[in-house]
Backbone as CSV, one residue per row, in Angstrom:
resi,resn,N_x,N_y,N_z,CA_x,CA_y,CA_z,C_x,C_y,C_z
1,UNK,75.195,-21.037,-6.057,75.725,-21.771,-4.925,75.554,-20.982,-3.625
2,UNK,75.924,-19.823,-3.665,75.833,-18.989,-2.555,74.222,-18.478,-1.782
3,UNK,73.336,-18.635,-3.437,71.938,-18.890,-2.931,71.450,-20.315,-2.169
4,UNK,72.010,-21.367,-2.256,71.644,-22.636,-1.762,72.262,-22.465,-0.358
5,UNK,73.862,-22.047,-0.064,74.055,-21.894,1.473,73.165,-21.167,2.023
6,UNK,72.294,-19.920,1.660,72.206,-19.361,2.480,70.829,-19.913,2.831
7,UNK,69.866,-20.674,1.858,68.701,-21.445,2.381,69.255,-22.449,3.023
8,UNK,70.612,-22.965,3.264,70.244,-24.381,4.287,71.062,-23.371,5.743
9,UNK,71.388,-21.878,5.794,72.344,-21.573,7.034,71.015,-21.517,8.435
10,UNK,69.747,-21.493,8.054,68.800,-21.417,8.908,68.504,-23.160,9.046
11,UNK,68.338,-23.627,8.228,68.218,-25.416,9.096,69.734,-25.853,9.600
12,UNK,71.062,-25.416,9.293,71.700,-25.760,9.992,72.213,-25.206,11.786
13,UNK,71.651,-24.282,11.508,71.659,-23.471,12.610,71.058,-23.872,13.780
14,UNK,69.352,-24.261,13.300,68.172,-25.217,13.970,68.629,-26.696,14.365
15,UNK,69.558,-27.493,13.462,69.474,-28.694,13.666,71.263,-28.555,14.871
16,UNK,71.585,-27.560,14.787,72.827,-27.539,16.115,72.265,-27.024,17.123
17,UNK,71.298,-26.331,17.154,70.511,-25.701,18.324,69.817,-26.964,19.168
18,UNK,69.104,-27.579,17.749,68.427,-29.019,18.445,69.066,-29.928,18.977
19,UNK,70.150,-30.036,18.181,71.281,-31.201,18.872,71.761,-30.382,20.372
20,UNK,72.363,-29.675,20.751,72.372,-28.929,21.986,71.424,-28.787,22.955
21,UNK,70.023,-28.660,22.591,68.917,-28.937,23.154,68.628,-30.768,24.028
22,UNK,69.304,-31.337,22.682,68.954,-32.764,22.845,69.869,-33.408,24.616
23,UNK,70.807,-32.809,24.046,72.089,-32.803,25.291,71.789,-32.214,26.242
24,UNK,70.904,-31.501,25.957,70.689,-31.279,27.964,69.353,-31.876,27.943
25,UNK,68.166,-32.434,27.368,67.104,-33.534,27.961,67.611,-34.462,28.201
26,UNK,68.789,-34.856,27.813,69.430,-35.898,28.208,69.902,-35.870,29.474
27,UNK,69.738,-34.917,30.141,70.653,-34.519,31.716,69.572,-34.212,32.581
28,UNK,68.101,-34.493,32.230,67.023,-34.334,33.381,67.027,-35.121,33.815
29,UNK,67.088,-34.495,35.124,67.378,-35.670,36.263,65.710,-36.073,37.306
30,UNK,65.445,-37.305,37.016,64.444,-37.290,37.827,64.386,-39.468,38.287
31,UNK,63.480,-39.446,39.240,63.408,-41.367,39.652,62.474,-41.832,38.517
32,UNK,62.656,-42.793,38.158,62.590,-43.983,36.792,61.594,-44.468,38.030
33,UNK,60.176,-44.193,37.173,58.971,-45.540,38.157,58.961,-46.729,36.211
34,UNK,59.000,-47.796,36.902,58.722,-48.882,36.250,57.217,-48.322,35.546
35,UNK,57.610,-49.418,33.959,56.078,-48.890,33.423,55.355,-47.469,33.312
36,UNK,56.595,-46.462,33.653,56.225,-44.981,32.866,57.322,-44.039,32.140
37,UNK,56.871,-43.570,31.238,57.730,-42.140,30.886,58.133,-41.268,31.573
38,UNK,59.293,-40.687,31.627,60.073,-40.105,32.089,59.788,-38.605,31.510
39,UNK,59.993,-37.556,32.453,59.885,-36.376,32.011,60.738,-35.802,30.733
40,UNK,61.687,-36.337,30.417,62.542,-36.558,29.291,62.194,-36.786,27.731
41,UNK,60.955,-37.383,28.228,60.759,-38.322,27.036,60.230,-37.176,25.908
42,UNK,59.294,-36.517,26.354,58.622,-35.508,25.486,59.394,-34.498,24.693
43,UNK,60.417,-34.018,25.394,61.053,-32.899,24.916,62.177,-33.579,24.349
44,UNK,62.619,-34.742,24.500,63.318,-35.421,23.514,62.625,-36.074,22.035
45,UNK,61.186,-36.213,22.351,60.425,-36.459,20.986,60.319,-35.389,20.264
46,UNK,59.568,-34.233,20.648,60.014,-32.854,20.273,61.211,-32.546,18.909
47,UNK,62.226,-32.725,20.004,63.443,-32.680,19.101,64.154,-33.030,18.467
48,UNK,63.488,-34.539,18.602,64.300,-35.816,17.563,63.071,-35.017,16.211
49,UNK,62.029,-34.515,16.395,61.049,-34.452,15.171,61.712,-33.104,14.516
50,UNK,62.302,-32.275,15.360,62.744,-30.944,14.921,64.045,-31.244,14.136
51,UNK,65.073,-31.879,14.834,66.128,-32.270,14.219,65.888,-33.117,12.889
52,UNK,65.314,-33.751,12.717,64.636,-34.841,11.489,64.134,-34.049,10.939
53,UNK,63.059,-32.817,10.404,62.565,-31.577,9.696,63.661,-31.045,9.056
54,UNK,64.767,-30.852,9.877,65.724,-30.050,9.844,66.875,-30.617,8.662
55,UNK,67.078,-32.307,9.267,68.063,-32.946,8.146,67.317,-33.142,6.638
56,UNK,65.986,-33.666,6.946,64.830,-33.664,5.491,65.244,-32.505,4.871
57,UNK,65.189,-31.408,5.192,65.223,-30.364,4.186,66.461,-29.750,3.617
58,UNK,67.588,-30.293,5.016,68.846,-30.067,3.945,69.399,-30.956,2.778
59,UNK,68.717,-32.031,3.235,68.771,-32.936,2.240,68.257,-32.790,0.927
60,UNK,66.737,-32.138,0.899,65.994,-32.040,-0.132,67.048,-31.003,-1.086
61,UNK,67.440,-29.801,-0.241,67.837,-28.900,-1.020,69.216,-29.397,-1.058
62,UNK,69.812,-30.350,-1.518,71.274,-30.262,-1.639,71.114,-31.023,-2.706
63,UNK,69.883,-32.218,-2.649,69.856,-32.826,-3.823,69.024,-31.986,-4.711
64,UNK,68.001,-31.172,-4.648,67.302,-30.427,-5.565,68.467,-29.968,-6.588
65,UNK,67.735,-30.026,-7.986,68.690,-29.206,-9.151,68.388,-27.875,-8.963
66,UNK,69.354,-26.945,-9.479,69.399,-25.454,-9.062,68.340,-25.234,-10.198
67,UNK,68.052,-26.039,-11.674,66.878,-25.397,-12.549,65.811,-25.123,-12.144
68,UNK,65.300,-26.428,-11.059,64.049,-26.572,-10.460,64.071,-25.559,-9.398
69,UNK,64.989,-24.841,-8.856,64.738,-23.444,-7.752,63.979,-22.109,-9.017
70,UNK,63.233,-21.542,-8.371,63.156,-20.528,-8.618,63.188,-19.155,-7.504
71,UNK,63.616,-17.885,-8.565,63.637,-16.905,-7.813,62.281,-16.080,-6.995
72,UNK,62.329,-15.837,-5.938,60.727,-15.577,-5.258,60.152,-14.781,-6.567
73,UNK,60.721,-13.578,-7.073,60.208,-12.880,-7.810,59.468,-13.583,-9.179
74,UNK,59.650,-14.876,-9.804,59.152,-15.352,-10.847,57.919,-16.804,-9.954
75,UNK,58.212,-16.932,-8.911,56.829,-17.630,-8.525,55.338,-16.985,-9.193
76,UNK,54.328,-18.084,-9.275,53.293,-17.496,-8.987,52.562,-16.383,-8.159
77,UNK,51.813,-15.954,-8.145,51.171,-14.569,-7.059,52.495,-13.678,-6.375
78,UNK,53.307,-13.991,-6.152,54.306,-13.093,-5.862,54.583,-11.751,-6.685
79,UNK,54.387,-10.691,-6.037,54.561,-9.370,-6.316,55.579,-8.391,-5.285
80,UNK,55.972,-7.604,-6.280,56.707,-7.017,-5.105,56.500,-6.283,-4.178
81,UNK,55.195,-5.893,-3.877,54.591,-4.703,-2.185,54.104,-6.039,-1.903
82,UNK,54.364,-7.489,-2.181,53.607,-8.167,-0.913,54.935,-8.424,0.091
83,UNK,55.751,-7.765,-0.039,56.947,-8.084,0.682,56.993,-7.216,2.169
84,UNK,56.517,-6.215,2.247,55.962,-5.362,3.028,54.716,-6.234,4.213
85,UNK,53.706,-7.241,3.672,52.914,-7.635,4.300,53.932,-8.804,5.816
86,UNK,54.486,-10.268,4.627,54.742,-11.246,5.717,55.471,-10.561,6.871
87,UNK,56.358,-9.494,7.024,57.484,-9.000,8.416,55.884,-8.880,9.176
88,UNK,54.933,-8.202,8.816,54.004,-7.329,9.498,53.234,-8.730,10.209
89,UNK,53.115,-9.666,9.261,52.582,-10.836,10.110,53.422,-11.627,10.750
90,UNK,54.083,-11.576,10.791,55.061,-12.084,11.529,55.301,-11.472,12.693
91,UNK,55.268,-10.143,12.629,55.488,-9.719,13.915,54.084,-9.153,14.916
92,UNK,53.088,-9.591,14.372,51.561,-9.620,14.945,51.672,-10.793,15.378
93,UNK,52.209,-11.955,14.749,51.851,-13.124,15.186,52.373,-13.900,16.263
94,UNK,53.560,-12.634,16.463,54.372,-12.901,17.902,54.281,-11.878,18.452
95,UNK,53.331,-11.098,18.643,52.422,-10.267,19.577,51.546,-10.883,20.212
96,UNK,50.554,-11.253,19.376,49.456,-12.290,19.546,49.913,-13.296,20.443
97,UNK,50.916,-13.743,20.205,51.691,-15.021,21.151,52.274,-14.771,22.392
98,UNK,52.963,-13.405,22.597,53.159,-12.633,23.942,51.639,-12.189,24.675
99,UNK,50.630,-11.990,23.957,49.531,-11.472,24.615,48.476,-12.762,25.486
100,UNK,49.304,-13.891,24.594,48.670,-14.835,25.099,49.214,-15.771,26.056
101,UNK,50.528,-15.693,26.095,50.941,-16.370,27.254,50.889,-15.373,28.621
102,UNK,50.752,-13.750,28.271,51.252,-13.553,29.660,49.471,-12.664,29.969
103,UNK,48.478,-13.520,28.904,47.138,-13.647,29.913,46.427,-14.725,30.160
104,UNK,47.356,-15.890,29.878,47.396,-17.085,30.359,46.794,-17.753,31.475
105,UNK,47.416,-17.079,32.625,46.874,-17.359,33.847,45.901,-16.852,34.449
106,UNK,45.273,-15.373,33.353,44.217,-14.892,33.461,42.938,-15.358,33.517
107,UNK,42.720,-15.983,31.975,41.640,-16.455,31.519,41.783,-17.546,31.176
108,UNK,42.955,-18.450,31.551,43.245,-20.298,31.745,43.374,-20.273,29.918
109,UNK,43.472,-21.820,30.462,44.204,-22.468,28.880,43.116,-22.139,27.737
110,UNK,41.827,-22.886,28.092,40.622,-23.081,27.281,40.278,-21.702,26.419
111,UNK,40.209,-20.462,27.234,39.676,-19.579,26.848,40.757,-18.897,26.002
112,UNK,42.296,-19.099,26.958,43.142,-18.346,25.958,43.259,-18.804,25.067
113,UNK,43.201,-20.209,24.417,44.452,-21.077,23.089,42.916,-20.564,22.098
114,UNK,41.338,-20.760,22.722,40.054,-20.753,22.122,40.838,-19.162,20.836
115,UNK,40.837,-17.638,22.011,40.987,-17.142,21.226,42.745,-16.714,20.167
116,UNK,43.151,-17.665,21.156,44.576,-17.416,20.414,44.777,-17.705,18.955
117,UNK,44.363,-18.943,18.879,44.387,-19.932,17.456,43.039,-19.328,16.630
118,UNK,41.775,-18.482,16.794,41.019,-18.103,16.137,41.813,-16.542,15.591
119,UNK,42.589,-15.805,16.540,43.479,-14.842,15.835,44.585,-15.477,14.775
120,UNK,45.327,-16.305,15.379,46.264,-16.846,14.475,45.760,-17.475,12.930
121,UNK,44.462,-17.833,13.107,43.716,-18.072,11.782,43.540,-16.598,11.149
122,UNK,42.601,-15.941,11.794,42.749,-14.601,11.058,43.651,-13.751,10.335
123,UNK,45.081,-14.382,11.382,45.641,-12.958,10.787,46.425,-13.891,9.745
124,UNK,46.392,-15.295,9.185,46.845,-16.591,8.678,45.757,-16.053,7.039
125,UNK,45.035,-15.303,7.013,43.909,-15.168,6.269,42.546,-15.433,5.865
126,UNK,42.495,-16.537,6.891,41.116,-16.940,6.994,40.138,-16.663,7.579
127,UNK,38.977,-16.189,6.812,38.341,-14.914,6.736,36.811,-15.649,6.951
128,UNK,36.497,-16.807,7.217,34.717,-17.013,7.305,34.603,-17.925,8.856
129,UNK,34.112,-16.530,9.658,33.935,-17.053,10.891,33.486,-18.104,11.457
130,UNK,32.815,-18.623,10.664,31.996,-19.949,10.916,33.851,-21.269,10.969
131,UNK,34.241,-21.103,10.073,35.353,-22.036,9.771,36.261,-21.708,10.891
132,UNK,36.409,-20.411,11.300,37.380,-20.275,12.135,36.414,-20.795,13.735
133,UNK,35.831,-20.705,13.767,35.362,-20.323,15.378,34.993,-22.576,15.121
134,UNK,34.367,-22.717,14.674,34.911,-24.355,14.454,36.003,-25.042,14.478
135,UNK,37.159,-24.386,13.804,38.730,-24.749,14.409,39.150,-24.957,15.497
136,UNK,38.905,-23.407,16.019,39.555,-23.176,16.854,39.188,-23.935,18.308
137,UNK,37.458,-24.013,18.105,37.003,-25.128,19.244,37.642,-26.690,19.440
138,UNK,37.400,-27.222,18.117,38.126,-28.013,17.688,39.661,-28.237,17.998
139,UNK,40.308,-27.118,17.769,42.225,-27.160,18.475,42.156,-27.625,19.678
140,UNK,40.987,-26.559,20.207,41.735,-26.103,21.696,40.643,-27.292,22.060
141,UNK,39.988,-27.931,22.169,39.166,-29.336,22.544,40.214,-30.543,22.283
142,UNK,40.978,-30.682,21.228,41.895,-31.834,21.170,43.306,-31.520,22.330
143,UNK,43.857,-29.771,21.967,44.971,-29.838,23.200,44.451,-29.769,24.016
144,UNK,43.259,-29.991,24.710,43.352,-29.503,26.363,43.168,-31.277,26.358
145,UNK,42.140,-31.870,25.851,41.792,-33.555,25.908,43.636,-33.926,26.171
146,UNK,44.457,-33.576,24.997,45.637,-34.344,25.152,46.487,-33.910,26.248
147,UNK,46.406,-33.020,26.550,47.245,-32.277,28.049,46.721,-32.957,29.167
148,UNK,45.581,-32.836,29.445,44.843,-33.306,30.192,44.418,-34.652,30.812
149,UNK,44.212,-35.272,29.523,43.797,-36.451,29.915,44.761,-37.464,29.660
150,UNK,45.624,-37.301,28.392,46.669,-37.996,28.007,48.055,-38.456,28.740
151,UNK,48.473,-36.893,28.608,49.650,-36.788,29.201,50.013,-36.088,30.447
152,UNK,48.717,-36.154,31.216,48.272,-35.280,32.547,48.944,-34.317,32.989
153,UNK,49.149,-33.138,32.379,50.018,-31.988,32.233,48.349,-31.171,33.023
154,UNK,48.901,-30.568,34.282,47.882,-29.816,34.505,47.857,-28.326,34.004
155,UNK,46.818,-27.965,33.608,46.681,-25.892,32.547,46.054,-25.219,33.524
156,UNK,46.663,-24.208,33.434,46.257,-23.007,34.041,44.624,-23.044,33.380
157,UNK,43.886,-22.912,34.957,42.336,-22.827,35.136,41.958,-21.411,34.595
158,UNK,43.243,-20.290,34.837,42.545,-19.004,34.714,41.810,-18.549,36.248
159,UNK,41.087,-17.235,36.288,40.781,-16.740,37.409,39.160,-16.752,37.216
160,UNK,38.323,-16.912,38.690,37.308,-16.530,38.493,37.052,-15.080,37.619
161,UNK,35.769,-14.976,36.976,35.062,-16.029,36.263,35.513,-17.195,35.296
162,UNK,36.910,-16.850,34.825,37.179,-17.770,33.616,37.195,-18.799,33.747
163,UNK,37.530,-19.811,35.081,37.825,-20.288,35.764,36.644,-22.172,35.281
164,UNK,35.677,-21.222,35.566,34.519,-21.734,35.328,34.204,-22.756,33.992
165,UNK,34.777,-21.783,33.077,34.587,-22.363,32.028,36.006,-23.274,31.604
166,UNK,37.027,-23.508,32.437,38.194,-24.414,32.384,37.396,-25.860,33.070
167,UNK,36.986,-25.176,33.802,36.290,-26.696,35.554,35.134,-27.348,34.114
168,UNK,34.395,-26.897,33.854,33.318,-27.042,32.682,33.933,-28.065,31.765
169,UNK,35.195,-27.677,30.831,35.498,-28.285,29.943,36.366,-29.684,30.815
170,UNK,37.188,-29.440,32.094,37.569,-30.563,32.711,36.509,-31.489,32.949
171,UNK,35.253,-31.070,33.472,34.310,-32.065,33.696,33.994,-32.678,32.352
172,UNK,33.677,-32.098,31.543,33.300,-32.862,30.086,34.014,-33.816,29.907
173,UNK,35.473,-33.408,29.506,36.651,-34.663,29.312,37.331,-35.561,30.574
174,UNK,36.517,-35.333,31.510,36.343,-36.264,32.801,37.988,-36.205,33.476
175,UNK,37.838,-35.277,33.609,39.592,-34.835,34.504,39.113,-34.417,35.844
């Protein structure tokens, strides 16, 4: 029992954070044009999806039978020095994520998310460059299209030279 609280004390934690979150998108204040979304709208979709993740899984695990849990140690591939690895990726992977927002405005959206998400594959384990460097074009070609063209969120261009290759990909997707 005391193993089941302590897997749902992190989604309950998330789904009061979200609900608190929810309560203040609810308090952006901005003028209602007829026939559009409101700056509201997004970060309230956001969090209705976070909060909903959040109830799914306490749910799952409250109805799950405790036979069907197992202990990490009797999973498959689980050993005990791989316990040593996930902290280490975990905390690369929010390195990687500080390195990339605050050179952001350096080398603009395109070039940063290009190599952000080809590290985050790497250090994720995926190891055949061809697959990664195809992804990652691929990611960062659908978020900039949807930022951009969708939901006209303007991205940091980055600085000359990088600059160049932001104006490049805007012209392609006709922004």
């Amino acid at each position: 029992m005391a193993t089941r609280l302590r897997q749902l004390a992190a989604y309950v934690i998330i789904l009061i954070v979200g609900v608190s979150l929810y309560a203040v998108a609810d308090r952006i204040a901005y003028t209602k044009f007829p026939g559009q979304i409101g700056p509201d709208q997004w970060p309230k979709l956001i969090i209705i999806v976070m909060i909903s993740v959040c109830l799914f899984e306490i749910g799952r695990k409250l109805l799950a039978s405790p036979a069907v849990e197992q202990p990490a140690s009797e999973v498959e591939g689980w050993e005990e020095e791989d316990e040593a690895g996930p902290p280490r990726t975990v905390f690369a992977a929010i390195a990687i994520t500080v390195v990339y927002l605050l050179t952001l405005g350096i080398v603009g959206f395109v070039i940063g998310t290009l190599f952000y998400v080809a590290g985050l594959m790497w250090l994720g384990g995926t190891r055949r460059p061809g697959t990664v460097a195809v992804l990652s074009l691929g990611i960062t070609a659908f978020f900039a299209f949807f930022f951009m063209k969708l939901i006209y969120v303007a991205l940091p261009t980055g600085i000359s030279p990088f600059s160049w290759v932001s104006f490049a990909v805007m012209k392609l997707l006709g922004v």
